[in-house]
N, C-alpha and C positions, 0 to 999 in steps of 0.2 A: 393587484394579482389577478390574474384572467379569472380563478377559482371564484373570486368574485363578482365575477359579471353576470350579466342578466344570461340566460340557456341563448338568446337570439343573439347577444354580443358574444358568445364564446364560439357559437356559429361560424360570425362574423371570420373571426381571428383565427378560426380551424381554415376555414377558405382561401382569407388572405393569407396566410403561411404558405399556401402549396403556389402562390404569386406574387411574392414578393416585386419582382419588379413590375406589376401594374396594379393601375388605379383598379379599383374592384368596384365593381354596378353592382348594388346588393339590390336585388328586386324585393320593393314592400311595397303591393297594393299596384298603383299609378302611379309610383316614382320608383326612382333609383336612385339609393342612397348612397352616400359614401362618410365612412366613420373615420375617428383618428386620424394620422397624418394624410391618409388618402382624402381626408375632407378641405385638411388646409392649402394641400395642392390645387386641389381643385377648385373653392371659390375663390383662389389668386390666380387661377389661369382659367376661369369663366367668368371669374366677375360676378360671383353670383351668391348670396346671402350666408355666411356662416352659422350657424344653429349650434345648440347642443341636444342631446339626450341622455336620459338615466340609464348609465350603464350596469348600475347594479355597485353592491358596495358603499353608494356615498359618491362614484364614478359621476360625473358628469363629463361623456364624451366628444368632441366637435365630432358636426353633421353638417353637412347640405347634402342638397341631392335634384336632380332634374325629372320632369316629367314622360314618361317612358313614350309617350308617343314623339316627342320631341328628342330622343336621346340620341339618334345619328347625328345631328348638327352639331351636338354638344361633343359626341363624340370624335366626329373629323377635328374638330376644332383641337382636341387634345393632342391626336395623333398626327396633327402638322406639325406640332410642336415638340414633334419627336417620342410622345407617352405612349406605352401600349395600357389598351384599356380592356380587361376580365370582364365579361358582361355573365353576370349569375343570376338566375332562373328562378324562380318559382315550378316545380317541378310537380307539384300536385295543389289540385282546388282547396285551398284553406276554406272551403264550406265544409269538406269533406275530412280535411288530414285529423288524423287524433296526434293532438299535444305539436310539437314544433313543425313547420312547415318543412319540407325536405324543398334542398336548394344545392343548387350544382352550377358553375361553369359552363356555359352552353358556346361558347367561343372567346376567343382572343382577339382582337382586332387592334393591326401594329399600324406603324407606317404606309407599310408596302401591302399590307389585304385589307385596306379598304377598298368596300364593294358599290357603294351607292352613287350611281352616275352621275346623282345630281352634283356629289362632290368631289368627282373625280375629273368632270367634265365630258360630254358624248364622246368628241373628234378626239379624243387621245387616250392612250393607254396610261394603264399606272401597273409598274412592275417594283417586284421586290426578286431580287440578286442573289447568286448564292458564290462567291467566290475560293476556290483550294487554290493552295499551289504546291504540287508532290512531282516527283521524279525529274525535277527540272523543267517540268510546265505549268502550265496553269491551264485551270477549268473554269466553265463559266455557266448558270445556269438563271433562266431568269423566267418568268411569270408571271400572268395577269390574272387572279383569281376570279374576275368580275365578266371574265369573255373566256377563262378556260385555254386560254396562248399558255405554252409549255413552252420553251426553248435550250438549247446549249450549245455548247461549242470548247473546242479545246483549244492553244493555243505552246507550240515549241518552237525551240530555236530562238535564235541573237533575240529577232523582236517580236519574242512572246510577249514581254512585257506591253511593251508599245502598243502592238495590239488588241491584249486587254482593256489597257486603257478608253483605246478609239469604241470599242464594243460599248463599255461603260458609258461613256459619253453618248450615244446613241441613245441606250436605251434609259437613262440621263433616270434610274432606281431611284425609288421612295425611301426603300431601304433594304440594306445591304449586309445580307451574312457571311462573315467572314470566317476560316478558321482558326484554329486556336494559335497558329505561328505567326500568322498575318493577324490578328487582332491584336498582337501582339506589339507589332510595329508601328510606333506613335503617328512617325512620319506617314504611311501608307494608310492606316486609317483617318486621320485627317487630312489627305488629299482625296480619300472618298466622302468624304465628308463637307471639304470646303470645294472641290473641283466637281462633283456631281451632284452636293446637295442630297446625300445620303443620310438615312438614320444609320449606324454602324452596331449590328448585335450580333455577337461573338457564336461561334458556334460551337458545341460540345466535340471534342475529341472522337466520340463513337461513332458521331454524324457522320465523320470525315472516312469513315474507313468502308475503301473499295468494295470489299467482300458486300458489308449490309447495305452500300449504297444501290448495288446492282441487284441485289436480292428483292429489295424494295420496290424496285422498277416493274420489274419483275413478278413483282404480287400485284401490286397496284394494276396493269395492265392487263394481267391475266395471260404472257407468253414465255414463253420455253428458252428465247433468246431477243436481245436487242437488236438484231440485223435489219428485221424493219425498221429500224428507226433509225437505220445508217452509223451507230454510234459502237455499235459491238466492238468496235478495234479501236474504241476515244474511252480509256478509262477515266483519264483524268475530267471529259464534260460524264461522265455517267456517274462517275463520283459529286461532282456540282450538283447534280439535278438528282439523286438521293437524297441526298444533303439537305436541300432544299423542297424536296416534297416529306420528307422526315418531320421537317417543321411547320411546314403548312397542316400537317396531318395534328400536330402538336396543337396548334392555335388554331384550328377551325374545326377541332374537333368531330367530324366526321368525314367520310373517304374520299372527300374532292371527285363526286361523281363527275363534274363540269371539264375535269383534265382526263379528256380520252386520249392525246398523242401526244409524243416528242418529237418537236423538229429538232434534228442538231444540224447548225448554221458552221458554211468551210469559211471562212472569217477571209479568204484569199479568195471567194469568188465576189466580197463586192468594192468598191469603189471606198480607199481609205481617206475618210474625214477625222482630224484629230478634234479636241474639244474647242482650238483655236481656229480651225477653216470654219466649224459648224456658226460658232459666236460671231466671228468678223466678216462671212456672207452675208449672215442673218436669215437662214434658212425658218428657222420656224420660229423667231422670234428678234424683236428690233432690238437694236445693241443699244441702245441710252435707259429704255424701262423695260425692256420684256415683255413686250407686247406683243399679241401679234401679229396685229394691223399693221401694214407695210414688211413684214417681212415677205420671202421666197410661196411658201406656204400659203398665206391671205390672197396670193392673185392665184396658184394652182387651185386651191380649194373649192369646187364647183362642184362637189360632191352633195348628194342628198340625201342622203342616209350616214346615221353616226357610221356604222362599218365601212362602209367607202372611204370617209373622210380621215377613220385610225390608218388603212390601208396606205390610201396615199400619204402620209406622213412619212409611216416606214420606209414606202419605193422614196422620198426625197431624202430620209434619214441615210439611209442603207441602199445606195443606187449601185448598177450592175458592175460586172467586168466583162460578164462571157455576151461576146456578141450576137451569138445568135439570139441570145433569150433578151436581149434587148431590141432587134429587129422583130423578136414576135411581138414584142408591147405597141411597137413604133408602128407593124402593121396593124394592128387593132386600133389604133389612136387614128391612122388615115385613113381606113376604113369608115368606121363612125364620124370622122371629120367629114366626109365626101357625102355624107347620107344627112342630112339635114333631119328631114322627116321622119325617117328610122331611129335617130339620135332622140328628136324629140319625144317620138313616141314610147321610148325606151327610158328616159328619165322620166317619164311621166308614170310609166308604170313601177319604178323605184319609188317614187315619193311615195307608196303606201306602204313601205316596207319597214317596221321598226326594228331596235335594233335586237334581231334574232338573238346575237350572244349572250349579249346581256340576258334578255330574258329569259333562255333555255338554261342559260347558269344558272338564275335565282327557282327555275325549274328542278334543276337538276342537285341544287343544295335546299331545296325545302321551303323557302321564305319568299317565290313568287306565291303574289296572290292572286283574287279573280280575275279582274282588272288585266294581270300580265297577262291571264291564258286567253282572254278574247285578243289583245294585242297579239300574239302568236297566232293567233286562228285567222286572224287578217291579213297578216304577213303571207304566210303560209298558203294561204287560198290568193294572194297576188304571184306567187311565182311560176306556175305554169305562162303565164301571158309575159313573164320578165324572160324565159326560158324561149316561149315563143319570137319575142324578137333578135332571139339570139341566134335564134337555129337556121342552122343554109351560112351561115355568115363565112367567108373565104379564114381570115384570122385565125388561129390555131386559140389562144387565150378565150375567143369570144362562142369557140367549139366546145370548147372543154365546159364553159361556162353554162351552158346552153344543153351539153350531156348530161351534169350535175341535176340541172333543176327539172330536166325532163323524163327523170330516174331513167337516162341509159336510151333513152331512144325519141324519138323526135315528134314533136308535137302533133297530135290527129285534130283535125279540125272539127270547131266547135267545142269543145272540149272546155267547160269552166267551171265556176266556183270548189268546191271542197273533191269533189270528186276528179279534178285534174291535178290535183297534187301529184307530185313525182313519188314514187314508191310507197314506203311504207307513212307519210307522210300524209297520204287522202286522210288514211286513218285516224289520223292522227287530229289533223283540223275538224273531222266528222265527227270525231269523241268529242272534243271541244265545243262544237257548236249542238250539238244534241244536250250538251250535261248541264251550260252555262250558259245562265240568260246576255243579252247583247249588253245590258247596262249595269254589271253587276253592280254592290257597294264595293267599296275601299278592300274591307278585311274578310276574310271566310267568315270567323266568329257573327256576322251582324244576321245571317240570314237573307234568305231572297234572293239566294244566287244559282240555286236549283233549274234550269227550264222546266215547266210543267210538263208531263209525260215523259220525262226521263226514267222516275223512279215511283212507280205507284205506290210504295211506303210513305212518300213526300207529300203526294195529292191526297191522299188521304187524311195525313196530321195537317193538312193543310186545309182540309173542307170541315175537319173536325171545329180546328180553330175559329176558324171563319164564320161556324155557323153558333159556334159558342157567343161569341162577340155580337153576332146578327142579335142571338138571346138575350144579352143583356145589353143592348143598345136600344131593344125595343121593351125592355122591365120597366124603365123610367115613365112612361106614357102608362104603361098598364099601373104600377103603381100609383100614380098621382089619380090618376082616375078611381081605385080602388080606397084610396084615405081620403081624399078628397083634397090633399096636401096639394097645392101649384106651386110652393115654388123648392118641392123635393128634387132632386136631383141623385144622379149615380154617377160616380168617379171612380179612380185607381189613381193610387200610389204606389211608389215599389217598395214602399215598407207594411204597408196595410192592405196591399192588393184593393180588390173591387169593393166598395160601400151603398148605401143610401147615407143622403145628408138631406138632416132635416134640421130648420132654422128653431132657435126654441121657442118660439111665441108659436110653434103649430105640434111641440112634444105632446098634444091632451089629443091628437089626431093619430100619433103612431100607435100600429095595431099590435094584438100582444106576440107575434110569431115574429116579430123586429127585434135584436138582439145587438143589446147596446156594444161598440165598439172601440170609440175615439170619443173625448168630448172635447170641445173647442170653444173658444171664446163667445161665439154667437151661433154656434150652433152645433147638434149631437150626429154621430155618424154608427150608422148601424149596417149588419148583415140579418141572412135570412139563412135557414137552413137550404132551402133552394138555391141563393145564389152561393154561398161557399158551395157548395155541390159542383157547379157552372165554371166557377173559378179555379178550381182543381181541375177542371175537366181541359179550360181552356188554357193555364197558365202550365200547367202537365205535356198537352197537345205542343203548345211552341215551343217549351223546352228538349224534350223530344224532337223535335221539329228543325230546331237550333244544333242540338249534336249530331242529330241525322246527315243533314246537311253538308256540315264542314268535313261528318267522315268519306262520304258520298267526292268531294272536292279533293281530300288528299288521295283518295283514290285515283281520280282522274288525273290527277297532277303526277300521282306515282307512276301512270300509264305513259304518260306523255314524256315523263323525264327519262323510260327508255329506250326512246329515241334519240336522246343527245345530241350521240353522234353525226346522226340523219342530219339532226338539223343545224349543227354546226358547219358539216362539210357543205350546204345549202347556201348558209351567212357568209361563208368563202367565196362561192361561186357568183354572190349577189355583190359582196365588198367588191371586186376584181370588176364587174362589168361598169360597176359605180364608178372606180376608180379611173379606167380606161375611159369613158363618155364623160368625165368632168375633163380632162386631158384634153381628148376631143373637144368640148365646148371654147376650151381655152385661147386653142389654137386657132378657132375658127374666129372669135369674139377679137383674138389681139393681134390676129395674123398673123402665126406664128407658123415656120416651115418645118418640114421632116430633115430631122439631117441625114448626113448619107453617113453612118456609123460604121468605121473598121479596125484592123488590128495595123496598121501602118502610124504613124508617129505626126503627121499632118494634122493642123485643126487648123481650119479655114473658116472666118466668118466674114460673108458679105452683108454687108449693112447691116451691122447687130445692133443693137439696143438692149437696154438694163430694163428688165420685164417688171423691176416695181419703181423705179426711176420714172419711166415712162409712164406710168400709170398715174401716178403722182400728180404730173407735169399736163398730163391732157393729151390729146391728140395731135399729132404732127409737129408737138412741138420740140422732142426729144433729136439729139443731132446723130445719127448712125454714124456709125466707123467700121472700116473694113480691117479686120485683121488676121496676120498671116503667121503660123508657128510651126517648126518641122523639125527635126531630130540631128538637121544638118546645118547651112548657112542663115535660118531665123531661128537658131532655137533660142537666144536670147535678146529679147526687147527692149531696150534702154530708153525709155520714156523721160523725157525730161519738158518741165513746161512752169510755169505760173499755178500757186493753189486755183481752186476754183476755176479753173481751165478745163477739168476732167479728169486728169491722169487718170486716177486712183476708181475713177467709175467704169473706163476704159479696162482696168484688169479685173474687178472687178465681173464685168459683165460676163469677161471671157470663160471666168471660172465658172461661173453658174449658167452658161452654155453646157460646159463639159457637163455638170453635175443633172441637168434638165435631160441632156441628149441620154445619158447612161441611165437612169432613170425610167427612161420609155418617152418622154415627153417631147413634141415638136419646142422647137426654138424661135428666138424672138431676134430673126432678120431672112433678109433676103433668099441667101443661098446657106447651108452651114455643111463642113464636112467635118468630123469628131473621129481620132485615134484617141483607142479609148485612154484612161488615164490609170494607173495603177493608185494612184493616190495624188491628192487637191492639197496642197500647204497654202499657207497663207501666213504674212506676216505685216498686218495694215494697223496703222493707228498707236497712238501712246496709249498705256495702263499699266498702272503700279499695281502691287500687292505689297500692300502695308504688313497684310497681316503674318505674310511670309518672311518678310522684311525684305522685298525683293523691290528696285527704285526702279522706277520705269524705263529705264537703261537694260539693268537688269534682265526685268521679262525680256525685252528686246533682244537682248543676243541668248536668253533662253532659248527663245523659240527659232529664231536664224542658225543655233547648233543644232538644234532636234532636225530641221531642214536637211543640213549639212552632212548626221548622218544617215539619213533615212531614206533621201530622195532618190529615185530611179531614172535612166531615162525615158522612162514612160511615167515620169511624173509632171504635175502641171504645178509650179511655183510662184506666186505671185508675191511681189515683196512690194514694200509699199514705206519709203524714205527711210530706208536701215543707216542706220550709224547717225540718224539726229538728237540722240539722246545727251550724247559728250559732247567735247569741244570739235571746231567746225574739221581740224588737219586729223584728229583722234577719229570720226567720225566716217571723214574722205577716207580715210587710210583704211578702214572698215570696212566699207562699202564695195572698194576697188576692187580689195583680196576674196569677199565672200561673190562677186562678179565673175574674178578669175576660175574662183573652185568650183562656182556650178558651173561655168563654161569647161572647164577644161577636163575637170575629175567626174562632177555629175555628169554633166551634160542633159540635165534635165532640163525640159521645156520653160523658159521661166522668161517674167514680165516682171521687168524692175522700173518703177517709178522713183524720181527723184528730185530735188531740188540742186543734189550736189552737180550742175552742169561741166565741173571738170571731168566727170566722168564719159564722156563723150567721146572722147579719147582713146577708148577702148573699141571704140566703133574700128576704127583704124588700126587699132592690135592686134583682133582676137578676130579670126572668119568666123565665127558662128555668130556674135554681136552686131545686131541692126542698131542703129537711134531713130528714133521717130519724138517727134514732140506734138504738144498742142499749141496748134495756130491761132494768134493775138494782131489784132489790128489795134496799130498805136495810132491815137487822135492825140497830137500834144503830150500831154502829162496824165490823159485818160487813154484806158485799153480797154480792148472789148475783145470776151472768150468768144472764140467761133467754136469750140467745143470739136476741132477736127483733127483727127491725128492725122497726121504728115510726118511723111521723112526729114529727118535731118534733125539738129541737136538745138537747146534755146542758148543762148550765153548769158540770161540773164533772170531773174528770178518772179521782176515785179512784184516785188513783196509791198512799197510804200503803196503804188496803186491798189493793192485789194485792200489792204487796210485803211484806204479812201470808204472804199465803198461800204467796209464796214464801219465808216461814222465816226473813226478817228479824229477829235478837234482837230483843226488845220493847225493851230500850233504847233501841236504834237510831230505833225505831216511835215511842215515846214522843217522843222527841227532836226528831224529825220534826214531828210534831203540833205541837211548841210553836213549831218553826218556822217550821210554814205559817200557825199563828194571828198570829204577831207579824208574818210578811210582808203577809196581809190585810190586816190593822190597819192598817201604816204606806201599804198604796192607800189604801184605804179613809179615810185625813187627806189624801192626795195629791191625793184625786179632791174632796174637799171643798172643801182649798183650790183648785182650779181655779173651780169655782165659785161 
């Protein structure tokens, strides 16, 4: 019965009630414990010692618990695993409290608000989702609590759905709240779950309703209407992003000072990737382990600063539609490509920039420490000269960037350290660097993070101290001299504060105003009226000295966190120029061209090359191919050729031209011209889903119907051997008809690799079908890939020769051969007698 548990176990159990769904951090001392079932969860998913304690009663309750300075680790570790984890407080000095400690909830920490970089990783966001679906659309809202990104976006019509989805997949949620009709849906919650890798926590009905969602907004921000934030007429994303700041208000219990705005995103201005183009490019991760080393991502990445490197994710994540704002990227990227020296000198003055968001978040929610504010005061005093090489610059992107950091107006020469901050910003690094020594410690609480002349309250308990210490550092000399005792000594403990010790074979020498203490094994420890005097005076002084201090820092930390804003819209203008000059480095490093970007249906690439292919592979040794696609007589490619020939690198490359070019980024060939694409499909490789119970047939003509209805003629298609799932006539017969519809009904852009060479046939059917193959030079029974597309169709597969090459016994080989001769043979009577 709780009645009889200890007053600190009923605590317990009053707290864990109001959380039931999480692990509860009860703070005792330098741990955080966890009782009862919250214990057994936990040393099975830490691995870490089960205990008990008297609960009161005769109770003996399971415990363990981790050591609070270690508890993020312990706690990401939970929250990968899907736990949300209650961290509760110590809320007053137990030297101080009369009778039970007072103890509160001081946050929530889920899936999706985890804050700690170091587990989150620098180069990438980690958001948590808020998803409705009312009046026939859906809303979408999502969040980075650790950088203070706000976003939303609404979604109607046929492919609202669809689109949602692609959104999801982008921004690929930690975890994801749903409302109470959609959490409802087993099916839709576990395809957030198994297709994004979502935690899924349901949301309250109250959350969901329009009225309190915008109200919310609305307080939160502190305006009269959402028109600034473009969303005033998108109920359904203002519903989402209530929704979702309702909860984060719930679990981080204080007012998310770090989310000053709302972007809402038109989901039809950028370039649609489903979760299958993103996986089978390999944009930001390699498709056998998830790495990601070799993906799209590892060779753009040239950024130096974590905020450059989040940025550029998103531009590859989430690449453009509208052409002009893709020309303005394209001109800042050749800009900075053509300036060698201006490029260098410009990452050079980024590499001292840490990651501003971060830190003005942990600023702006309470729990930066010293440490961040001199990292901020550095940063900060580096952007006037990041601002300076941006300014004059012809690029509209690298203007804007360069207005920001130069608060509005253009750099005066000479002009540096803390006083060339851009606006209210000097200020800002000048507080910092006046309050806060260069080397603080770790935590406020240690002390010695004061600059001297800051606060003459500080100097003062500070000479107090010092001169206390000077006093009894020079007692011990005047003592021993005064008893005649050599081998007295004076120490401190922090249970018995300051002593004399004297050994007992010289007790017949201590004099009578020594007042016995401690006695110890070999020897007695004493005070004096003068030194207890000394030691109140000095251990008074640093205590004092210690509160002083840390109040003096939340202060300054309170100062600086109203700036936020400042210094958020700052980390933007820094991300952006990062992000452009790694581009720029890219292009320069790999030779990569500007393409010429329009709204006509054309994509031309002369001597393109696969931009991680190539890198791979070394230099010069990657084979270029020219290729041609238009909305008329190429707009379908019939690639036919031997594996390991190329095909499938060849479309391949094409697509991640498109996705590089709309992005802002120079391309990897010669010449490139880019009609932009409305959306990138992709349908390359086998893969089951067991768990679906879908057979890799299955997915297969999954993803060839999602194609089928979705694509536009301003869509880019690459298919990659459709219909080799089934039997070989089941499969042709597949292949021909999903050829015929995107040529005739689509007419989307598309590059269809194949083995089935009877398809070739179509080349001569249908005018908009080219064939091209990849070119093989037969030596005997050995081939050799020239890796070059060429016109015209293969009629043969060479399938025994690659599986030479890959090592197949010659038995096996042999065997083969006489198989495929006698299967020929009996067409080859088949086809006769038809005839």
């Amino acid at each position: 019965m709780s009645s009889d548990l200890t007053p600190m176990m009923r605590q317990y159990r009053a707290i864990k009630e109001q959380y039931p769904d999480a692990l509860l951090f009860f703070r005792l001392g330098d741990f955080y414990e966890l009782f009862f079932e919250d214990a057994l969860v936990a040393s099975r998913e830490l691995e870490i010692t089960l205990t008990g304690r008297d609960g009161g009663g005769g109770e003996r309750v399971p415990m363990c618990g981790v050591p609070y300075h270690a508890a993020e680790t312990y706690i990401a570790r939970l929250t990968d695993r899907g736990y949300k984890v209650a961290i509760c407080e110590q809320m007053e000095d137990p030297r101080l409290a009369k009778g039970l400690v007072r103890r509160e909830v001081v946050r929530v920490v889920t899936p999706g608000t985890v804050q700690d970089a170091r587990l989150i990783g620098e180069r990438r966001n980690r958001y948590i989702a808020a998803v409705v679906r009312q009046q026939g659309g859906w809303g979408l809202a999502a969040a980075d609590v650790s950088t203070g990104e706000f976003l939303a976006c609404e979604f109607r019509g046929e492919e609202a759905g669809r689109r949602l989805r692609d959104e999801l997949a982008r921004l690929s949620p930690a975890e994801c709240l749903l409302d109470p009709a959609l959490a409802g849906e087993a099916a839709f919650v576990e395809e957030v779950r198994r297709g994004h890798g979502a935690v899924v926590t349901p949301l309250p009905a109250e959350a969901c309703s329009p009225a309190r969602a915008r109200q919310l907004l609305l307080d939160h921000f502190r305006v009269a209407t959402l028109a600034g934030f473009a969303c005033e007429d998108k109920p359904l994303a203002v519903t989402a992003a209530g929704a979702l700041l309702a909860y984060l208000h719930e679990t981080q219990k204080d007012a998310l000072p770090q989310i000053t705005g709302l972007r809402t995103l038109d989901a039809e201005g950028f370039l649609g990737l489903d979760a299958a183009a993103r996986r089978n490019l390999e944009l930001t991760a390699r498709l056998g382990d998830g790495a990601r080393q070799g993906s799209l991502l590892s060779v753009l990445d040239r950024t130096v600063t974590a905020m450059g490197g989040r940025l550029l994710r998103q531009w590859l994540e989430r690449p453009l539609r509208d052409v002009t704002a893709i020309r303005a990227r394209l001109d800042a990227v050749e800009e900075l490509a053509g300036d060698g020296l201006g490029r260098a000198e410009l990452r050079e003055a980024l590499r001292g920039v840490y990651d501003l968001e971060r830190l003005v978040s942990r600023v702006a929610c309470g729990t930066a420490g010293p440490r961040d504010l001199v990292a901020l005061r550095c940063s900060l005093e580096r952007l006037p000269r990041v601002g300076e090489l941006l300014a004059g610059r012809a690029a509209a992107p690298l203007r804007e960037a360069a207005r920001v950091l130069l608060g509005g107006s253009e750099a005066a020469p000479g002009r540096a350290g803390a006083e060339a901050v851009p606006g209210g910003l000097a200020a800002v690094a000048d507080l910092i660097r006046r309050a806060i020594v260069d080397e603080p410690p770790v935590s406020p609480n240690e002390g010695g993070l004061i600059r001297p002349g800051y606060d003459a309250r500080v100097d003062e308990l500070r000479r107090a101290s010092r001169e206390g210490k000077d006093w009894i550092a020079a007692l011990e000399a005047a003592e021993r001299e005064r008893t005649g005792i050599k081998s007295l000594k004076v120490g401190f403990n922090k249970v018995f504060g300051y002593y004399i010790e004297v050994t007992h074979p010289n007790r017949h020498l201590v004099p009578p105003d020594y007042i016995r203490k401690q006695t110890l094994a070999n020897a007695e420890r004493y005070v004096t009226p003068e030194l207890k005097a000394k030691e109140e005076a000095v251990l008074g002084a640093e205590e004092r000295l210690l509160a002083l201090e840390y109040r003096l820092f939340c202060q300054v930390r309170e100062e600086v966190a109203r700036h936020t804003a400042a210094v958020q819209a700052a980390a933007r203008a820094v991300a952006e120029a990062d992000a452009l000059a790694a581009l720029a480095e890219v292009a320069v490093a790999n030779g990569y061209v500007r393409p010429e970007v329009d709204e006509g249906l054309v994509i031309e690439l002369r001597e393109s090359r696969h931009p991680v292919l190539e890198q791979v592979l070394g230099p010069g040794r990657f084979v270029p191919n020219d290729v041609y696609l238009d909305g008329e007589e190429h707009r379908f490619l019939l690639v036919t050729g031997p594996n390991m020939a190329g095909k499938s690198t060849v479309a391949r490359q094409v697509a991640l031209a498109v996705i590089m070019a709309q992005m802002g980024s120079f391309v990897p060939a010669a010449a490139a011209r880019i009609g932009v694409a409305d959306r990138v499909f992709t349908r390359i490789g086998a893969a089951d889903d067991l768990f679906a119970g879908q057979s890799t047939f299955m997915v297969e003509m999954t993803e060839v119907a999602a194609i089928l209805h979705q694509a536009t003629p301003r869509s880019l298609v690459i298919l990659d051997e459709v219909g080799r799932g089934t039997s070989t006539f089941d499969g042709l017969s597949l292949a021909w008809a999903v050829s015929e519809d995107l040529h005739d009904r689509v007419r989307a852009r598309t590059i269809f690799t194949t083995h089935y060479h009877e398809l070739t046939a179509l080349g001569e059917l249908l005018p908009g079908v080219k064939n091209y193959t990849m070119a093989v030079r037969e030596r005997g029974e050995e081939v050799v890939f020239l890796r070059r597309l060429v016109p015209g169709g293969a009629d043969r597969s060479y399938g025994i020769q690659v599986a030479r090459l890959a090592g197949l016994p010659p038995g096996v080989l042999r065997r083969a051969l006489e198989v495929l001769r006698e299967l020929e043979r009996s067409e080859e009577i088949r086809e006769a007698r038809r005839q």
